[in-house]
C-alpha positions as CSV (number, residue, x, y, z in Angstrom):
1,X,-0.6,46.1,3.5
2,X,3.0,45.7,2.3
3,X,3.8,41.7,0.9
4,X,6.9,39.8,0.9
5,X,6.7,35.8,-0.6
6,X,9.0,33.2,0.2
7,X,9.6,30.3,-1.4
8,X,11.2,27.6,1.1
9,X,10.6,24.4,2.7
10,X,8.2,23.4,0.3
11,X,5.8,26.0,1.1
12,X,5.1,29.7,0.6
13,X,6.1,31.9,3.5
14,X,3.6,35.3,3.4
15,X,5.2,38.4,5.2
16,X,2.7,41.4,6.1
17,X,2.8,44.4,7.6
18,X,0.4,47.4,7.5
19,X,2.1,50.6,5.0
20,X,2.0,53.5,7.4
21,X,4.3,52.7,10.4
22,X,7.5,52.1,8.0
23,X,9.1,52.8,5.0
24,X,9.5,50.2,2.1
25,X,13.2,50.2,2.5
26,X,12.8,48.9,6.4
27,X,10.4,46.5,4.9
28,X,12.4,45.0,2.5
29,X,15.4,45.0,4.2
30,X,13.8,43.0,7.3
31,X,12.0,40.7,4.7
32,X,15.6,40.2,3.2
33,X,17.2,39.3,6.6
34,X,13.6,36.8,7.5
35,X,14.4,35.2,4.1
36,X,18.1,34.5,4.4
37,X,17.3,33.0,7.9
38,X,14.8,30.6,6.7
39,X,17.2,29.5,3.7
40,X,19.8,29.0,6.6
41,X,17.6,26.6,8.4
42,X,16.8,24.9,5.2
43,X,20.1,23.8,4.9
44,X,20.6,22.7,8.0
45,X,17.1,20.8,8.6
46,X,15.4,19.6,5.1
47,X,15.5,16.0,5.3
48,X,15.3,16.4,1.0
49,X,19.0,17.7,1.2
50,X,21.7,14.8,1.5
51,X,24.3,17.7,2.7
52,X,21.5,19.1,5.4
53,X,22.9,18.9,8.7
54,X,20.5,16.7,9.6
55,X,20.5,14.0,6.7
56,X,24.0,14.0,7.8
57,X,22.8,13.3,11.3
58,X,20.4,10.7,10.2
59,X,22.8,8.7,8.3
60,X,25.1,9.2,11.6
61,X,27.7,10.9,10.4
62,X,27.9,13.1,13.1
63,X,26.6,13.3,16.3
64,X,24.3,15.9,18.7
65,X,27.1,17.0,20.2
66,X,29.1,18.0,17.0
67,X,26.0,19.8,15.7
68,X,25.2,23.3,15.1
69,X,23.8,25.7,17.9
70,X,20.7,25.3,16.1
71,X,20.3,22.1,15.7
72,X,21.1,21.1,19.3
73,X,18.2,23.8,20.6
74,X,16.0,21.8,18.2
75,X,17.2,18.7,19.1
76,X,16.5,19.7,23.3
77,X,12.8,21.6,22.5
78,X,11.9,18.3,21.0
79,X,13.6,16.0,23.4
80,X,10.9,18.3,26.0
81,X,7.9,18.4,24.0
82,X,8.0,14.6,23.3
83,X,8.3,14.1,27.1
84,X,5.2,16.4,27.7
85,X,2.8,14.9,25.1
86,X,3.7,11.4,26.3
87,X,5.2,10.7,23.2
88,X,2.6,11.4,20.8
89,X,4.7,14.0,19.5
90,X,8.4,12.2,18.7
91,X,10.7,13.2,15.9
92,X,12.5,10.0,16.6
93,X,10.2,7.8,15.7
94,X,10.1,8.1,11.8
95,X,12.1,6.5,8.9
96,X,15.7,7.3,8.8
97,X,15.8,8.6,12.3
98,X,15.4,12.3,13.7
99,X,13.1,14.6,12.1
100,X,12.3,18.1,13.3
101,X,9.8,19.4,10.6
102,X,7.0,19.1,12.5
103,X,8.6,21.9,14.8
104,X,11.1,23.8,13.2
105,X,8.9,25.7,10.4
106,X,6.7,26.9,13.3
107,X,9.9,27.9,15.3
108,X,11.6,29.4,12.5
109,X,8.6,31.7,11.8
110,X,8.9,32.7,15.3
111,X,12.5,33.1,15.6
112,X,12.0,35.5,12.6
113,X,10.0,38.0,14.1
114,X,13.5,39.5,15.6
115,X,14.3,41.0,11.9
116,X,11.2,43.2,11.8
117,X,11.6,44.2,16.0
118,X,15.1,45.0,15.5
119,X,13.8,47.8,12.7
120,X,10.6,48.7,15.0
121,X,8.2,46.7,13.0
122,X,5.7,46.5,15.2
123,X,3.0,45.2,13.4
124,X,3.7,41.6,11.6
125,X,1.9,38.6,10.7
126,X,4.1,35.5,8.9
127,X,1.8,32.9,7.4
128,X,4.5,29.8,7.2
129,X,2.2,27.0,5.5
130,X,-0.4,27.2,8.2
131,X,1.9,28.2,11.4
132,X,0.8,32.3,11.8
133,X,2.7,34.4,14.4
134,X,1.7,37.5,14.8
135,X,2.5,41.1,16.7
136,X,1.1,44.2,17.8
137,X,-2.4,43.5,15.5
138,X,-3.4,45.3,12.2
139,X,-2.8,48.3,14.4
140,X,-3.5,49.1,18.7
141,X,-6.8,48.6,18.3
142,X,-7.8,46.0,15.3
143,X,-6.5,42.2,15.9
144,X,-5.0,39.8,13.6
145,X,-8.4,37.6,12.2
146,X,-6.9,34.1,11.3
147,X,-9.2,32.0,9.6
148,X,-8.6,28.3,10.3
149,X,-9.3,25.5,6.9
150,X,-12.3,23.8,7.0
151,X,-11.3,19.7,7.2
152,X,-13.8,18.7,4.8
153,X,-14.3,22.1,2.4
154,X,-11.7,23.1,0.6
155,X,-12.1,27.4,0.5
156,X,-13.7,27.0,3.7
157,X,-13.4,28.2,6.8
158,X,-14.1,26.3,10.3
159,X,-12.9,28.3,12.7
160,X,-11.7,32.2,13.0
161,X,-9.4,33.9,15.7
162,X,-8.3,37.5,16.4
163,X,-5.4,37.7,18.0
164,X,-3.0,41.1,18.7
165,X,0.3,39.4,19.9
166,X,0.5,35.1,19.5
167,X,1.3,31.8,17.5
168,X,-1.9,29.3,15.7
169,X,-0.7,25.9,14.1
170,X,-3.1,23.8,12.7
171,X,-2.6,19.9,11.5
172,X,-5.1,17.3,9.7
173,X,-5.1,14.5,7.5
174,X,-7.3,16.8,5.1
175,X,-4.6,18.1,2.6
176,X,-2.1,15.4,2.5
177,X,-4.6,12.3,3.7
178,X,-2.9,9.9,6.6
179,X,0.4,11.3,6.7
180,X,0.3,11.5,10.1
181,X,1.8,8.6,12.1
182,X,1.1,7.3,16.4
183,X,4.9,6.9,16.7
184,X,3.8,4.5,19.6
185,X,2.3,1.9,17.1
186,X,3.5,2.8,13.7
187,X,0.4,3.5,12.1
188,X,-1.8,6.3,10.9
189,X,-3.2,8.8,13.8
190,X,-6.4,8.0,14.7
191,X,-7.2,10.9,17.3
192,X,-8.7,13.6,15.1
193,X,-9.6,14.9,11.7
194,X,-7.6,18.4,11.9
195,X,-6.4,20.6,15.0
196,X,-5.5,23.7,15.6
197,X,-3.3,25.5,18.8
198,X,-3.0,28.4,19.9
199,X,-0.4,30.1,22.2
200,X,2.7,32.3,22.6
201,X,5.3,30.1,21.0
202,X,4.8,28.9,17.4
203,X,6.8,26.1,17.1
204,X,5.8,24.7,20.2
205,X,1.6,25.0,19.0
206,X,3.4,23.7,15.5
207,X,4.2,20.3,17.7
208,X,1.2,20.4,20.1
209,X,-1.1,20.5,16.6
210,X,0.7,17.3,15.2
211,X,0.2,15.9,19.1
212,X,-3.2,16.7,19.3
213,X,-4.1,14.9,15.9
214,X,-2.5,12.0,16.7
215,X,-3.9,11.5,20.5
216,X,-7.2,12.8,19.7
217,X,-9.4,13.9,22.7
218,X,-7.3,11.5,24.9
219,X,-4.8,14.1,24.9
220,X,-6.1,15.7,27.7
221,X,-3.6,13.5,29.3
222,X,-1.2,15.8,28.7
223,X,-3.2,18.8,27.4
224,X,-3.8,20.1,31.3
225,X,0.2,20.1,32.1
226,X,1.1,23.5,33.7
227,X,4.4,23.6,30.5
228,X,0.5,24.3,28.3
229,X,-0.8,26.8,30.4
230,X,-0.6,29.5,28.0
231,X,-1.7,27.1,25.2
232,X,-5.6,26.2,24.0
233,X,-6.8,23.4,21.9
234,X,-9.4,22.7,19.3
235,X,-10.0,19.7,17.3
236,X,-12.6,17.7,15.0
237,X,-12.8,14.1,15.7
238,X,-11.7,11.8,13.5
239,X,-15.1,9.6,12.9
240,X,-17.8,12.2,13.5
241,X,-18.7,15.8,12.9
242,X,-18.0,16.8,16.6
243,X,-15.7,19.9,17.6
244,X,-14.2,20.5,20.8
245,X,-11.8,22.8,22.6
246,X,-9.9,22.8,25.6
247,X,-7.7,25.1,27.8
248,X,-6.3,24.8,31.3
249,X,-7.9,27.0,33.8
């Protein structure tokens, strides 16, 4: 495997491709292009920078409609996906107004997959902090195995998936405790202990996951809406040891 590390958001992005259906110089040059892109949407979404585009937005400097291309396709995906969860998912509802993160690393990482296509990279896995997209598998015949973090071991693992071409995001109060707010009621989620989607679209699963920890197994209020088709679910309850899963038929 070839690696590429980048150091962004807060997080370590992991870039890797299998050796024999490139040289290093495509590699590099297609990690290169990933990593200025991410450093791009750094500096337009961290809510850490003052100058960000978006602290600028949240202090109300300027408005949606004087905002980047970006930033108003953020803006829209998350105006959709808080519609679709019933508002369990809502980047509106924190401190200091709008606040994207829980979509845009997960979107990024997606977004990026174009550097390595563009060079005929076929075969790609980015780990962003927990949101994985992946193409083509290890090669035509061996999947992608993603192992999902045990809530309540830390090396472990709880759950596994192979996947050739997709997106997983997983959320939990297990890393970072009850960081995770209902912005219906203000307070910590209640719903579930960690979750995990998978689907096509990473930063759409990246949102879902938050969702899904915050509504718990009542999200299958929303989980069955045709827009999640594609999409399946699996969670540990908040209070006891029980699993579930879930995809629309």
């Amino acid at each position: 495997m070839r690696f590429r590390n980048v150091e962004v958001w807060g997080t370590v992005i992991s870039i890797q491709s299998p050796e024999d259906s490139f040289s290093v110089a495509n590699f590099e040059s297609a990690c290169d292009a990933a990593q200025n892109f991410y450093e791009s949407i750094n500096q337009i979404f961290s809510t850490y920078t003052d100058k960000s585009e978006v602290s600028r937005l949240r202090r109300q400097e300027i408005a949606i409609s004087e905002a980047s291309p970006e930033l108003k396709l953020v803006w829209n995906r998350c105006l959709e996906l808080r519609d679709l969860t019933q508002r369990a998912f809502d980047p509106w509802a924190v401190p200091g107004g709008f606040d994207p993160s829980g979509f845009v690393k997960g979107w990024a990482a997606q977004e990026s997959l174009r550097f390595f296509a563009e060079i005929g990279i076929e075969h790609i896995q980015i780990n962003a902090g927990g949101d994985v997209v992946v193409r083509g598998g290890v090669d035509t015949t061996q999947p992608w195995v993603i192992g999902v973090q045990h809530p309540d071991i830390k090396e472990g693992i709880a759950k596994t998936y192979e996947l050739f071409d997709g997106a997983i995001a997983s959320s939990g109060t297990y890393e970072r405790g009850a960081h995770i707010i209902d912005p219906r009621v203000g307070v910590p989620a209640v719903g579930a202990r960690a979750a995990t989607v998978v689907g096509p679209d990473a930063g759409v699963a990246d949102a879902l996951a938050t969702a899904l920890v915050v509504d718990g197994r009542d999200a299958v209020n929303w989980m069955g809406n045709e827009a999640f088709r594609n999409y399946s679910f699996w969670a540990v309850d908040k209070s006891e040891d029980g699993a579930w899963s879930y995809q629309k038929q």
